[in-house]
N, C-alpha and C positions, 0 to 999 in steps of 0.2 A: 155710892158714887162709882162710877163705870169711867177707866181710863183706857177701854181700849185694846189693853195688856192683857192677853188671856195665859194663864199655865198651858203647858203643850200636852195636848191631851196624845191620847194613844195614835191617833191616825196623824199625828205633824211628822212625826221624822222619818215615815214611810214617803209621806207628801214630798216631804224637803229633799229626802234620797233622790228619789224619782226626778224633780226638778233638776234637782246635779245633774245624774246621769244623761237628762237629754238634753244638758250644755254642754256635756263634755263629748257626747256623739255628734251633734251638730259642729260643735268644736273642728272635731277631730277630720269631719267631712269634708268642712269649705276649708281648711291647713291641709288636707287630701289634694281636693279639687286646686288651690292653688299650685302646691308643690309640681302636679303633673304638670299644669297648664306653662308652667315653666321649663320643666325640664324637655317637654315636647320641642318648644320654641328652641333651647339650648341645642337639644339631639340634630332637630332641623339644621340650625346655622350649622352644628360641625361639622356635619356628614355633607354639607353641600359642595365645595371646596375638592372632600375628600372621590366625592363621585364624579365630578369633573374630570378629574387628575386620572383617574380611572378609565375614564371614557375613553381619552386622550389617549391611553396605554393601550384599550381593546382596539381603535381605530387602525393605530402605528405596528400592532400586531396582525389586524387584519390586511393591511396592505401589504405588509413584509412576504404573510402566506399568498395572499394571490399574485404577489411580483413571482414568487418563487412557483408557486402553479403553472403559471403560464409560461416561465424560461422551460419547464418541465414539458411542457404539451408542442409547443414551440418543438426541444430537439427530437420529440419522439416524432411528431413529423414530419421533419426533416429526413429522418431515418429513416420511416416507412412509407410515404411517397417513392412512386419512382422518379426517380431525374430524369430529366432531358435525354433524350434518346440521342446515339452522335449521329451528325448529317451524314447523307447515304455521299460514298463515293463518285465523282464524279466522272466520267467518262473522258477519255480524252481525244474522243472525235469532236471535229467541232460542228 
């Protein structure tokens, strides 16, 4: 009578190793592929916020330098322009 059941000959617990191993690597890959796919989205939202605030900083900085640039170029030519020459004396014949 045949039920089926056979003793595990020499090649089953290589077999059966082998099956593990590639559940616990397939496993291991989509618990991989998940974790990232989160921690992406997570990195994403925080740093969004944080580079705004940042923007805002390089912007308020850049202005501050070219306000300050141009008060700069402003008195240097003031300085090295010549002024207005004084009007010529006037005569007093008439």
């Amino acid at each position: 009578m045949h039920t089926g059941i056979e003793p595990p000959g020499p090649r089953t617990v290589p077999v059966l190793i082998l099956i593990f191993l590639v559940g616990a690597l397939l496993g291991v890959l989509v618990g991989g592929m998940l974790c990232v796919r989160y921690l992406r989205r997570e990195v994403a939202a925080d740093i969004g916020p944080r580079l705004r605030r940042m923007q805002l900083q390089l912007d308020n900085l850049e202005a501050a330098i070219n306000l300050a640039m141009l008060t700069r170029y402003a008195e240097l030519g003031e300085r090295l322009a010549p002024g207005p020459s004084p009007p010529a004396p006037r005569s007093a014949l008439p």
